[in-house]
C-alpha positions in Angstrom: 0.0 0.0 0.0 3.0 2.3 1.2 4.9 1.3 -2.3 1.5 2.3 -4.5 1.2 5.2 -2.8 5.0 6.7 -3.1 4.9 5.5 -6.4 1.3 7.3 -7.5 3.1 10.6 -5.7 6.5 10.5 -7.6 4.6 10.1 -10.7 2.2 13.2 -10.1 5.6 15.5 -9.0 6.7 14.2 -12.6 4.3 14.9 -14.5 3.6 18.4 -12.6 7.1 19.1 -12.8 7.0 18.0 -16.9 4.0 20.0 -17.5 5.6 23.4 -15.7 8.5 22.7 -18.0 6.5 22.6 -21.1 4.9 25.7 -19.9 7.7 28.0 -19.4 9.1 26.5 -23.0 6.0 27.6 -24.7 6.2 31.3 -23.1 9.9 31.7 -23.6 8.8 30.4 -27.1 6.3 32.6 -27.8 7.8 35.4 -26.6 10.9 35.3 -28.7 9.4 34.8 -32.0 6.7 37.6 -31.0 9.7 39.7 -29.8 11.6 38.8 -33.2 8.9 39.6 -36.0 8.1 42.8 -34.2 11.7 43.9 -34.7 11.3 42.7 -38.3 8.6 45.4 -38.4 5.1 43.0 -38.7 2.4 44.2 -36.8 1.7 43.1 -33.2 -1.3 41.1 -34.2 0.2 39.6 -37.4 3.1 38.5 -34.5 1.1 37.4 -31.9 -0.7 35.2 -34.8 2.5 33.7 -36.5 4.1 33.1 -33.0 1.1 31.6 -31.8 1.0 29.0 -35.1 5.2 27.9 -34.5 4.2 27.2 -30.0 1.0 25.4 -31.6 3.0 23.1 -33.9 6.2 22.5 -31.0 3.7 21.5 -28.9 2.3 18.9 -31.0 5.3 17.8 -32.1 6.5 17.4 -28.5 3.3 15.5 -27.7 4.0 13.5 -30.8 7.4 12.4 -29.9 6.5 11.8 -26.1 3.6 9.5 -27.9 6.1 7.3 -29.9 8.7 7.7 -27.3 5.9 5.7 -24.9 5.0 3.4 -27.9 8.4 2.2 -28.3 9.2 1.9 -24.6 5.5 -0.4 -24.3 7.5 -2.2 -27.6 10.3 -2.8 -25.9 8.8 -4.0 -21.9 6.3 -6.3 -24.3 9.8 -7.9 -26.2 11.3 -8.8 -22.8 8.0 -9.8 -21.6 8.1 -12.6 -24.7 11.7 -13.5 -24.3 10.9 -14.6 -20.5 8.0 -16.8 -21.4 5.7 -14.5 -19.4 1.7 -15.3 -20.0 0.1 -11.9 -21.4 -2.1 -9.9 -18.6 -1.5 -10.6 -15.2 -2.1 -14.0 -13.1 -2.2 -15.2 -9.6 -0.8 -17.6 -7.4 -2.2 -18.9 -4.4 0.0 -20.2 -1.8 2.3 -19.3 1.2 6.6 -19.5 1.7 7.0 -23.4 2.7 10.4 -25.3 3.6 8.5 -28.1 4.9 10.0 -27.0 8.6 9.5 -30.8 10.2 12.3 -32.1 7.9 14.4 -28.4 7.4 17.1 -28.8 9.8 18.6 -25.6 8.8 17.0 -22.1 9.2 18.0 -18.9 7.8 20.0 -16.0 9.6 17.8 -13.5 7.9 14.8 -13.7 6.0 15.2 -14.9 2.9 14.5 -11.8 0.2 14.5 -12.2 -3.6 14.1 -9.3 -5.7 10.9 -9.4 -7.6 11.8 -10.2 -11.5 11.1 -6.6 -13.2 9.5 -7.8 -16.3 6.8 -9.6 -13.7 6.3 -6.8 -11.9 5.4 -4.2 -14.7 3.4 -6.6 -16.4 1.5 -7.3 -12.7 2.1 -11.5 -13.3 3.0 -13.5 -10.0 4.8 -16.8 -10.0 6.2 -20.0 -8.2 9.3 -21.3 -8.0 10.0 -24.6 -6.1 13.8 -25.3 -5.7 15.6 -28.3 -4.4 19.2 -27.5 -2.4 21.8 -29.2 -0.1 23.8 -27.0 3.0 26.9 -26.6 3.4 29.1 -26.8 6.0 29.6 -23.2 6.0 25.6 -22.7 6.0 25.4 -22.1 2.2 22.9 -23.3 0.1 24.9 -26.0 -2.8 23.8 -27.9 -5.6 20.4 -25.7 -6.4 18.0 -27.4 -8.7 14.9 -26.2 -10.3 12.1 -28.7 -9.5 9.3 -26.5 -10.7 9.0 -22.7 -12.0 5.9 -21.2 -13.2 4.5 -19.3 -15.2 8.4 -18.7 -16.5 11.9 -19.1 -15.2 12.6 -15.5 -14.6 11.0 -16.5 -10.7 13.2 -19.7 -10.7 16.4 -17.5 -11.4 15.4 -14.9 -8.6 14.6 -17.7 -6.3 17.9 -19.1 -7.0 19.5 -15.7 -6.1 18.6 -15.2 -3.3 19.0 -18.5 -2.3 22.8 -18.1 -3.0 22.6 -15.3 -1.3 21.4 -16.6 2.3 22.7 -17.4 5.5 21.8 -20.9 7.4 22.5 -21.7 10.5 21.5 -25.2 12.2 18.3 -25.4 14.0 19.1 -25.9 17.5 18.8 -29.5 19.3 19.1 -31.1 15.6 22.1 -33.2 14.9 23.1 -31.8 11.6 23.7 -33.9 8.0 25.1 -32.9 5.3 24.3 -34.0 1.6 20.7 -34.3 2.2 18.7 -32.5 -0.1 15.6 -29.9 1.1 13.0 -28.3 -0.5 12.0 -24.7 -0.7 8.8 -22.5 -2.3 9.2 -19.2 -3.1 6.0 -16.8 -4.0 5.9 -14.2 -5.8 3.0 -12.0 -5.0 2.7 -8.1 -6.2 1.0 -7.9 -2.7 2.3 -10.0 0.1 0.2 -11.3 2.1 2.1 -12.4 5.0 5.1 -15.0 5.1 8.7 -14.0 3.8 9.4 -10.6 2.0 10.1 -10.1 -1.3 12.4 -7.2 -2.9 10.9 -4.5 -5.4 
């Protein structure tokens, strides 16, 4: 909620700040070519006219180029979109973090964090990714296999991250092994609804 509503701010101060910009460019505009014809001797109506036509057509060539500017950049986030496998319009997944705790004899130092893929996120899809690992004896997470990924492996590879990435330490009373392999599920939600964090 926070995050939506920082975001929904910085976006208004942009396009505030944008628009104020544009403004003073069309005065200082305007201004100059009026200033200029009148000291080419035209009439301060004739001035006012022709200086008036040049601001109209900057503008709309501005909003033009903003236009294609946003179509290429909706081109482009709808290319990476295909070349992750990610489903068109957005998807849920229902579920919570599980590592299976009777059998985990490990346990993170710090909540495990993976940064939401950014592809995902723009396109508002949410994902699974169920990952197979082994310990080691410095508490590092070894040998990480994909079991399952869906709807794309984009949420497999951030899984996998911050799997590399984390701390274990043995639960306590447990006589630890090593080479035994656990399993961990990672959800991805836009909206977490309780369980581990995820980055943005």
């Amino acid at each position: 909620m926070l995050v939506t509503a920082t975001r929904t701010i910085w976006a208004l101060t942009l396009r505030v700040l944008s628009l104020s910009v544009l403004f003073l460019v069309v005065v200082f505009v305007h201004l100059a070519i009026t200033g200029a014809l009148r000291q080419q001797g035209l009439g301060g109506a004739f001035a006012l006219t022709v200086s008036g036509a040049v601001v109209l057509g900057v503008v709309l060539l501005s909003l033009a180029a903003a236009e294609l500017l946003k179509e290429r950049e909706a081109a482009a986030w709808e290319a990476a979109r295909a070349k992750q496998g990610l489903p068109e319009g957005a998807c849920c997944v229902v579920g919570e973090w599980n590592d299976d705790e009777g059998a985990m004899q490990w346990e993170p130092v710090a909540p495990l964090a993976p940064t939401y893929p950014k592809v995902a996120q723009r396109f508002g899809i949410e994902g699974v990714a169920v990952l197979d690992f082994e310990v080691n004896a410095e508490g590092r997470a070894k040998a990480i296999q994909k079991v399952d990924a869906w709807p794309t492996d984009a949420f497999f590879k951030a899984a996998r991250r911050a799997l590399r990435e984390a701390q274990f330490e043995p639960k306590p009373d447990i006589h630890t092994r090593y080479g035994e392999v656990f399993r961990m599920s990672f959800v991805f939600r836009l909206h977490q609804r309780g369980g581990g964090s995820i980055k943005r």
